[in-house]
C-alpha positions as CSV (number, residue, x, y, z in Angstrom):
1,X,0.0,0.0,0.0
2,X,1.3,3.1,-1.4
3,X,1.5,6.0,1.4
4,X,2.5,9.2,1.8
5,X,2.6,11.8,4.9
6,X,2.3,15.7,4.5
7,X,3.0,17.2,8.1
8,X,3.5,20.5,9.4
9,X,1.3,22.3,6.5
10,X,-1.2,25.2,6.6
11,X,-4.6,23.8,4.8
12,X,-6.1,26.3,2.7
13,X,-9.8,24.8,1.8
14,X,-13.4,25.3,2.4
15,X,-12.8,28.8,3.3
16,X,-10.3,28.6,6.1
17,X,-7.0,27.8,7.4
18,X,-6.2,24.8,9.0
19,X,-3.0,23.5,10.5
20,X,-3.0,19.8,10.0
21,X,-0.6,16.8,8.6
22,X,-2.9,14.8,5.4
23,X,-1.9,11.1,4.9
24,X,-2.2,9.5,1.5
25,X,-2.8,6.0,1.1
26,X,-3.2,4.6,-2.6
27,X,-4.0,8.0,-4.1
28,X,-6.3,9.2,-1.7
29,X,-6.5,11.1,1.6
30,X,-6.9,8.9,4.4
31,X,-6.5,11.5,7.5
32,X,-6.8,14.7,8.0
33,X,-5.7,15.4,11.7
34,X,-3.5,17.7,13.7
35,X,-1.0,15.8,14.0
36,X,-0.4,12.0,12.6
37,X,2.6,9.8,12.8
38,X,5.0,9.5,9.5
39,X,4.2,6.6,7.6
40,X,5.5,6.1,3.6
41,X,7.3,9.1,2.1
42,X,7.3,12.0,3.9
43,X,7.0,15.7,3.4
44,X,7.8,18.4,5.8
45,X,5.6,21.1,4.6
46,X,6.3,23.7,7.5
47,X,6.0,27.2,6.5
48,X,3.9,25.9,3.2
49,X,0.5,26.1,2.2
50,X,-1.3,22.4,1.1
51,X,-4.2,23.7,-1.4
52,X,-6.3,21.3,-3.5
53,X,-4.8,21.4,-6.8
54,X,-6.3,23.7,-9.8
55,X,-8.9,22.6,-11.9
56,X,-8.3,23.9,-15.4
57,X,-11.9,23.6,-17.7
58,X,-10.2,25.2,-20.6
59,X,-7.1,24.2,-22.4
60,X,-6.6,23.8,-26.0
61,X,-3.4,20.9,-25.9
62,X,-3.3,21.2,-29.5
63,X,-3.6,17.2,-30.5
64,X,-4.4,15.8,-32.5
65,X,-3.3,17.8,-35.8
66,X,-1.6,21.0,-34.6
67,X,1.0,19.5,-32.5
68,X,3.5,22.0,-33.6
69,X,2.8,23.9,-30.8
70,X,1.9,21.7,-28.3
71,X,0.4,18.5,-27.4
72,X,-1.2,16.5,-24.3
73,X,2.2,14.9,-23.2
74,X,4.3,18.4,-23.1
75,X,1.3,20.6,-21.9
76,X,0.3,18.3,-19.2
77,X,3.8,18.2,-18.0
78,X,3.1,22.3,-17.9
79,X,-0.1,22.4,-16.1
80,X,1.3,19.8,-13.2
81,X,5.0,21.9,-13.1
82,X,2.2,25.1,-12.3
83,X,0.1,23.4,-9.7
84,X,-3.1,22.2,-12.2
85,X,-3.4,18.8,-11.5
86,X,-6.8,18.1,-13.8
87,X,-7.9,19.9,-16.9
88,X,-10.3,19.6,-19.5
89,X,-9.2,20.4,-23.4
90,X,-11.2,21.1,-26.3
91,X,-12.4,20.2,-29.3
92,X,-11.3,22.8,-32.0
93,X,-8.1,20.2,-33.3
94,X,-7.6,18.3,-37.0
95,X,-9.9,16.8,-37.1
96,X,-12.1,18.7,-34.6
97,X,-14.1,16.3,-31.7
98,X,-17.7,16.1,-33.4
99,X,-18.6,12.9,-32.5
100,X,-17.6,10.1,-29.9
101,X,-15.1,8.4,-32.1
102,X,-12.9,10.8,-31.9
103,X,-13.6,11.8,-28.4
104,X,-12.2,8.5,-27.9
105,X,-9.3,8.6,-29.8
106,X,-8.1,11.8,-27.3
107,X,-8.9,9.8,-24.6
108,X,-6.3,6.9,-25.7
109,X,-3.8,9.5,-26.4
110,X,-4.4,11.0,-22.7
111,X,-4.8,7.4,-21.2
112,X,-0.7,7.2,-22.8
113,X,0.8,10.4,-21.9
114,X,-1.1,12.6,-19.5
115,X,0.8,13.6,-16.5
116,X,-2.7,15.3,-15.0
117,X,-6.3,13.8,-15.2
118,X,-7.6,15.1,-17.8
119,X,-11.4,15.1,-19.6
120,X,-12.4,16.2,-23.3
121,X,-15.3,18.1,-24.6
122,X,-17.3,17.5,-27.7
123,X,-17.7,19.9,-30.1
124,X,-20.5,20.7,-31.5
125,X,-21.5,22.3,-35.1
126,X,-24.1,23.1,-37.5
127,X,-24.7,19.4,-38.2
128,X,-23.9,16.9,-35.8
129,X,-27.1,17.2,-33.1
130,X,-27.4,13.0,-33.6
131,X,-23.9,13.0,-32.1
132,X,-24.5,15.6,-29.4
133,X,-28.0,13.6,-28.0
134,X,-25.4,10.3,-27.5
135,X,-23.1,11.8,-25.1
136,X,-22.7,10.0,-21.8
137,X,-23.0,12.3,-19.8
138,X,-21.2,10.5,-17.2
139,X,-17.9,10.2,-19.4
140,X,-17.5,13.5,-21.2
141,X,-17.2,17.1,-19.2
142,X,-18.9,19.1,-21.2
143,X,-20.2,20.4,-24.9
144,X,-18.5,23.1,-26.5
145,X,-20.0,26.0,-29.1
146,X,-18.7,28.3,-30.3
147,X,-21.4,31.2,-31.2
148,X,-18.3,33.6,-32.4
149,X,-15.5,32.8,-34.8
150,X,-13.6,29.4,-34.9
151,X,-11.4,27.6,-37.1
152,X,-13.0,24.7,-39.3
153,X,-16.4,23.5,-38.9
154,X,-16.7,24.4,-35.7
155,X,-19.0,28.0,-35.8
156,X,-22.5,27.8,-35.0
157,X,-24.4,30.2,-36.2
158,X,-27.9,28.3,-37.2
159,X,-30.8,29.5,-35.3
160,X,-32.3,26.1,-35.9
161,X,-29.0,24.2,-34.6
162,X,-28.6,26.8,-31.6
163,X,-31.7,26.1,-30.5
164,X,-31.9,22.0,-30.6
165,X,-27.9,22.2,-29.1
166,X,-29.6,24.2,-26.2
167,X,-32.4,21.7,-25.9
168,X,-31.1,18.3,-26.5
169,X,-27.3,18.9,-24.9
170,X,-27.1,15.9,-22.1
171,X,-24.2,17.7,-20.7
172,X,-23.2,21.5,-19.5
173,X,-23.1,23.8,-22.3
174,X,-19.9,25.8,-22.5
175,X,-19.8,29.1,-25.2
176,X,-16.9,31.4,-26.9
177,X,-19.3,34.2,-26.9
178,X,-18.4,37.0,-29.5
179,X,-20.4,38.2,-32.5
180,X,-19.2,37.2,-35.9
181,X,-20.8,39.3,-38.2
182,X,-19.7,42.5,-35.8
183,X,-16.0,41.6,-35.3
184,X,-16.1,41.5,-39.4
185,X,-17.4,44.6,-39.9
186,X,-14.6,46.4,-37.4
187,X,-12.1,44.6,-39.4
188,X,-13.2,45.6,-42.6
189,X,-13.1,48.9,-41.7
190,X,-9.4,49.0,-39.7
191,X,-8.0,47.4,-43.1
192,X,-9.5,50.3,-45.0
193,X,-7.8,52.3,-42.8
194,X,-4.8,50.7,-42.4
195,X,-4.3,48.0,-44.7
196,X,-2.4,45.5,-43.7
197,X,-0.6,47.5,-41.1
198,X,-3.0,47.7,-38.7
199,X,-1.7,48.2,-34.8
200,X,-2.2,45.6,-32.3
201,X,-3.8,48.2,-29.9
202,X,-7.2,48.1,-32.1
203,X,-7.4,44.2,-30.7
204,X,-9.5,45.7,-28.4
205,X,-12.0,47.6,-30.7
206,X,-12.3,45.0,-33.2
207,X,-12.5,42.3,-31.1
208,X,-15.3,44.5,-29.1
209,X,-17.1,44.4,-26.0
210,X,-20.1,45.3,-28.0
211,X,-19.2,41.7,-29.8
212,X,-18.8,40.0,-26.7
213,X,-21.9,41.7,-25.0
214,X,-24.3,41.2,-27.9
215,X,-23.3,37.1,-28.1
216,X,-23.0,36.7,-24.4
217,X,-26.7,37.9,-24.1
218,X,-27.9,35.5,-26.8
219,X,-26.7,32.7,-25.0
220,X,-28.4,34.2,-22.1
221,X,-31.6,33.7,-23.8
222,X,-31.4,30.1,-25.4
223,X,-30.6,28.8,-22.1
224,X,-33.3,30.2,-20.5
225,X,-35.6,29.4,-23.0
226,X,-34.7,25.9,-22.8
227,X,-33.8,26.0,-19.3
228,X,-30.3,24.6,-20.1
229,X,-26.8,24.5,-18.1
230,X,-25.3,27.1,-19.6
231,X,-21.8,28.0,-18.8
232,X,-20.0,31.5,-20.6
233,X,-16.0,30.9,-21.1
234,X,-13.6,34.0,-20.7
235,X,-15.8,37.1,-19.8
236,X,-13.7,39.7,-20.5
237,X,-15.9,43.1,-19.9
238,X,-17.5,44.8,-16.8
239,X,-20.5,45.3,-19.2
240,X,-21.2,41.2,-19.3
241,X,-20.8,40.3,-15.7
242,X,-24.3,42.4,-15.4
243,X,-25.8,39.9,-16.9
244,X,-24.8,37.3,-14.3
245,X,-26.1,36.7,-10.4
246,X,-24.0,36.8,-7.3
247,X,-24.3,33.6,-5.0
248,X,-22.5,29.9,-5.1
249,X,-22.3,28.1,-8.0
250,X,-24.4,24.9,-7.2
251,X,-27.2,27.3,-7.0
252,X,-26.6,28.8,-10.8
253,X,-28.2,27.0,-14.0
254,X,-26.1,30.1,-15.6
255,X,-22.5,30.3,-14.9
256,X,-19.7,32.2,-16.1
257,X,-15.5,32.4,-15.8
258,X,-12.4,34.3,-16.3
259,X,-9.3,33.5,-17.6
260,X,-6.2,34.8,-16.5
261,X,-5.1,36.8,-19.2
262,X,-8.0,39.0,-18.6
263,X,-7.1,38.9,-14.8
264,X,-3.5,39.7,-15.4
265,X,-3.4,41.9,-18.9
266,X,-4.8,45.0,-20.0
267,X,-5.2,47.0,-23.2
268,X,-2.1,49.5,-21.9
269,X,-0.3,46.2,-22.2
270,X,-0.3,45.9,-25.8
271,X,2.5,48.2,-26.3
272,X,4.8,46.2,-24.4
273,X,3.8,42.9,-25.4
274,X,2.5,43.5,-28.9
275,X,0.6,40.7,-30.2
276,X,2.2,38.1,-27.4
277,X,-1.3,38.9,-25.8
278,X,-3.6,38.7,-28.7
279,X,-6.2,36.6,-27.6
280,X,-9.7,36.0,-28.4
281,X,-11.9,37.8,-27.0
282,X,-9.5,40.3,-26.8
283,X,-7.5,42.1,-23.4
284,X,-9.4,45.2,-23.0
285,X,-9.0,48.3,-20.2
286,X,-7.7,48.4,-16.5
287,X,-11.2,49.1,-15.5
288,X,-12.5,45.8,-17.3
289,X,-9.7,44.0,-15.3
290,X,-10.4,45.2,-11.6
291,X,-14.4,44.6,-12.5
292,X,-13.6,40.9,-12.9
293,X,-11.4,40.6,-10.0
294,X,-14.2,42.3,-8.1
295,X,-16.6,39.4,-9.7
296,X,-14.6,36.9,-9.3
297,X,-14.4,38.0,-5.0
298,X,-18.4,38.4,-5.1
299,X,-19.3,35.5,-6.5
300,X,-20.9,36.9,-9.9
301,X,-18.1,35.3,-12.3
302,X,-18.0,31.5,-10.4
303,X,-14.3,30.5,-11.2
304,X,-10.7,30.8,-13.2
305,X,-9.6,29.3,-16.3
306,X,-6.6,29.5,-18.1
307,X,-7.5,29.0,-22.2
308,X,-4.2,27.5,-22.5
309,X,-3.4,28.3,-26.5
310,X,0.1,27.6,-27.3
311,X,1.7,28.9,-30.7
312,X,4.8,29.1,-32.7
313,X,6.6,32.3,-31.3
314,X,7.9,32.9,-34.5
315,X,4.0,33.2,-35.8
316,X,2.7,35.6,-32.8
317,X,5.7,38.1,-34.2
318,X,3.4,38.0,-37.3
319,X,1.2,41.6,-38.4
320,X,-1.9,42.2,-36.6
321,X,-3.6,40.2,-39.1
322,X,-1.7,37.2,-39.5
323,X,-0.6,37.1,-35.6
324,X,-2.5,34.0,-34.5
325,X,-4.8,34.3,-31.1
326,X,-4.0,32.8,-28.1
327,X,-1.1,32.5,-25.7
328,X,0.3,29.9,-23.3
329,X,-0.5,30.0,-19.7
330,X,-1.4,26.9,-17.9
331,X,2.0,27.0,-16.0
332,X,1.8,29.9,-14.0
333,X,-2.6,29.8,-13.7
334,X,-1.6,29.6,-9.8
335,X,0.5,31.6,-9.5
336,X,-1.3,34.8,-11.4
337,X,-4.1,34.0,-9.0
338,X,-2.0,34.0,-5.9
339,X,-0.5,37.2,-7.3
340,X,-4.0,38.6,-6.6
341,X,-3.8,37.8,-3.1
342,X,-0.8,39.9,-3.0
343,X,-2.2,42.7,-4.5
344,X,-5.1,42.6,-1.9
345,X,-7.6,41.5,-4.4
346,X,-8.5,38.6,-3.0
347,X,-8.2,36.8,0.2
348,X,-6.3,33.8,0.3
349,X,-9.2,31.4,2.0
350,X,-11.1,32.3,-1.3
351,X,-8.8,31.0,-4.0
352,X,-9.8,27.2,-3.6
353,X,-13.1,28.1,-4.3
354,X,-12.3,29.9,-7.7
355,X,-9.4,27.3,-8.5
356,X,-10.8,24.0,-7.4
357,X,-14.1,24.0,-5.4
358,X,-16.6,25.8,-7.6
359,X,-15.4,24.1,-10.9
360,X,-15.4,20.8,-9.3
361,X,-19.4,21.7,-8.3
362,X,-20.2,22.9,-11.3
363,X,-18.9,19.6,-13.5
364,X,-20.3,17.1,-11.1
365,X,-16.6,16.1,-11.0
366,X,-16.2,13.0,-8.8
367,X,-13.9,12.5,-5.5
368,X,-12.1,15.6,-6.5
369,X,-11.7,19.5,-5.9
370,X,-11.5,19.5,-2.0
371,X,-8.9,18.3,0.4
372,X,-11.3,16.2,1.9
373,X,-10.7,12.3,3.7
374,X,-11.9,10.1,1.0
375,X,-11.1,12.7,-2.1
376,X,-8.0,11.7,-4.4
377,X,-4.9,13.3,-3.2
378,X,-4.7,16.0,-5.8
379,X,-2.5,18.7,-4.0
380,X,-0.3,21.6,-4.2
381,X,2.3,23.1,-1.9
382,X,2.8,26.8,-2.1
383,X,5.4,29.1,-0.7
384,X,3.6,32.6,-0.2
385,X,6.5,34.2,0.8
386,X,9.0,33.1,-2.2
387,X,9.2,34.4,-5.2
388,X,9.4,32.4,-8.5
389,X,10.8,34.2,-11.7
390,X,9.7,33.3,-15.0
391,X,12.9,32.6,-17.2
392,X,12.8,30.5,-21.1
393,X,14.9,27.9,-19.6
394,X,11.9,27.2,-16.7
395,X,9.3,26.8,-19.2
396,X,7.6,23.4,-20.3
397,X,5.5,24.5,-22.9
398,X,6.7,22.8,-26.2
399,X,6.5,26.1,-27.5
400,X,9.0,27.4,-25.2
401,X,7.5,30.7,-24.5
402,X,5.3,32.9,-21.9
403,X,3.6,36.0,-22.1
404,X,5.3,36.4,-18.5
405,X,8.6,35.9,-19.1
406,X,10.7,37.9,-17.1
407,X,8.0,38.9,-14.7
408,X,8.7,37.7,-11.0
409,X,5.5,36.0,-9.5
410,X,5.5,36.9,-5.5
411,X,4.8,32.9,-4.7
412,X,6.7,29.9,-6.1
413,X,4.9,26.6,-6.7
414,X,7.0,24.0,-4.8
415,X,5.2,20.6,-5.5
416,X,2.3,19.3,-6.8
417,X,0.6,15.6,-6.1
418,X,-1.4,14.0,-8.7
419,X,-3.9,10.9,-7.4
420,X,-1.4,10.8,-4.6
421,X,2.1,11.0,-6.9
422,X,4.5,13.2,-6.4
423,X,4.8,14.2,-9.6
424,X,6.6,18.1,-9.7
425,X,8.9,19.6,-6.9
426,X,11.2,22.2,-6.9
427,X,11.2,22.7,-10.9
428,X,12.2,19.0,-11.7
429,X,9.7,16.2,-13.1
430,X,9.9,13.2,-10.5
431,X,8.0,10.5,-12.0
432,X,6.0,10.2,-15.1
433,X,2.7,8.1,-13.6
434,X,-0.1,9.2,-15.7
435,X,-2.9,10.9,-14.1
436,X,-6.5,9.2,-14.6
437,X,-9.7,9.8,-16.9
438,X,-12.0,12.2,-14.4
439,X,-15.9,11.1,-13.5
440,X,-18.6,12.7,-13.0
441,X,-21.2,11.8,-10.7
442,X,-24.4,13.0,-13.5
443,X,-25.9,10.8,-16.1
């Protein structure tokens, strides 16, 4: 029997802050108690903090088909190195997840390689409502549409097919909100004004929060029609969080997050950073940015996400119009939240809840999310009072950059625990155990 003895730590779950020693026996915590006798391996934790380890419901890994820039092995090896210790990717890859055959096919591929536990969505499109309706819902995390611009097949923007996704979807329905037909229109005009040299600055206006507003509100609507789970992905405007309610999220049929870029960024970034930060939807103003913090603390946005979307560096350097969108960030998800402890945005009882707790709730993810006797053992260790320096030669992303680089975070991650493992301390890799498909207690 595999065991494994955490003393001396400071517990930092279920809103409060507990001194106790957690032992691990076959993945899971057996006691939680003030003090319990060293059995196994041992870690002396004294002066750390033991949180549950992040929850990540939005990463694109970039496999199959784009594995250029990343895939499940490398990214995975990210996420756990940053204290995410479960995530759940998308379905917008070559060819993108429409139906359950190819669902599957990720799965193998995660079953192989993944250093975290790991889910996939289905996609959804125009077309495939047959394939939507046979989703277990006790297998696969969520459905994903996007009702603003994708790449391939993935768009929908069919009444028809909106409405029978929002009726017939067995699972939680997760939207990109931003309207199409509006972001087209401001680019149109910014190439007549500046052809193909148009600056990066005017993300933000083409990429609007009129776009994101007018889509977000749609969704709104469907989901109440239908009375659909409804769950909005990267708010990035003060304007949309009015949309939402304040209160816990098992209580919400409507949900929304924030991603850290949109935590961290702002539009007076861009001319620093350039397109490094182009992301869609787009980094807007310092006000937007201190409205979702304030969101995040009241309980109108429900939880953090990264949307981990690695790319060549060599592409990002590209003009405004060929820069692709997206940047890597799963790696230091923690740590930008922690940051906002620092800055006295957030206390540091509440960041379980917004990391681990609330997404765990809101997926119906089994056994996990809490530091709780029975739960897998899926932990992190965090020094508040280190700092942690983000340097090219750190960084695990197979595309071997960070919008962050150089920046000094004011805590450093120092190990992470996967279904018990001891899988990151210290910056090294210690073992290379693959972390295990997640359940969900609906269907």
């Amino acid at each position: 029997m595999k065991q494994l003895t955490i003393k001396n730590c400071t517990l930092v779950n279920e809103g409060s802050l507990l001194e106790r020693d957690v032992l691990i026996k076959n993945g899971r915590i057996e006691k939680i108690e003030a003090s319990i006798d060293e059995e196994g391996d041992f870690i002396d934790a004294k002066g750390l903090h033991l949180l549950p380890g992040f929850i990540d419901d939005q990463v694109h890994f970039r496999e199959p088909g784009l594995t250029e820039r990343g895939n499940i092995q490398t990214e995975s090896i990210a996420a756990v190195a940053g204290g995410t210790t479960s995530f759940m990717d998308m379905p917008n890859v070559i060819p993108p997840t429409l139906n359950l055959e190819l669902w599957n096919e990720k799965i193998k591929i995660a079953e192989q390689v993944s250093l975290a536990n790991y889910s996939f969505y289905m996609g959804s499109s125009n077309t495939n409502i047959e394939d939507i309706k046979s989703i277990d819902a006790s297998q696969v995390c969520g459905l994903k549409v996007f009702m603003g611009s994708s790449t391939g097949n993935l768009l929908v923007d069919d009444q028809k097919a909106l409405e029978d996704i929002f009726n017939y979807s067995p699972v939680i329905i997760t939207t990109h909100c931003e309207d199409t037909p509006l972001i087209t229109e401001n680019e149109k005009k910014a190439h007549e004004k500046y052809g193909e040299d148009i600056p990066i600055e005017l993300h933000e206006e083409i990429r609007s929060r009129e776009a994101c507003l007018i889509s977000t509100k749609k969704a709104i609507e469907l989901a109440r029609q239908f009375n659909a789970k409804l769950h909005v992905l990267h708010i990035s405007t003060k304007d949309e969080i009015e949309l939402f309610k304040a209160g816990p999220v098992e209580e919400k049929l409507i949900t929304a997050e924030v991603c850290v870029p949109h935590l961290l960024f702002s539009s007076e970034d861009y001319q620093s950073l350039g397109s490094l930060i182009k992301c869609n939807p787009s980094i807007k103003s310092n006000t937007d940015k201190q409205a979702l913090r304030q969101a995040l603390k009241d309980q109108t946005i429900d939880y953090v996400a990264t949307d981990h979307a690695p790319h060549i560096l060599k592409e990002k350097k590209n003009t405004y119009s060929t820069a692709p969108s997206g940047m890597p960030s799963v790696q230091h998800s923690l740590l930008a939240v922690l940051e906002m402890v620092h800055e006295g945005d957030l206390e540091l009882t509440e960041v379980p809840r917004i990391t681990s707790h609330s997404v765990a709730k809101r997926f119906e993810i089994k056994d996990r999310g809490f530091i709780r006797e029975g739960f897998w053992a899926d932990l992190v260790l965090v020094n508040m009072n280190d700092t942690y320096e983000v340097k090219k030669e750190k960084i695990f992303y197979k595309c071997g950059w960070s919008p962050f680089e150089s920046y000094t975070f004011k805590s450093r991650i120092i190990e992470t625990i996967v279904n018990g493992e001891r899988i990151y301390s210290q910056g090294t890799i210690l073992s290379d155990t693959i972390g295990k498909k997640l359940e969900f207690t609906r269907g």
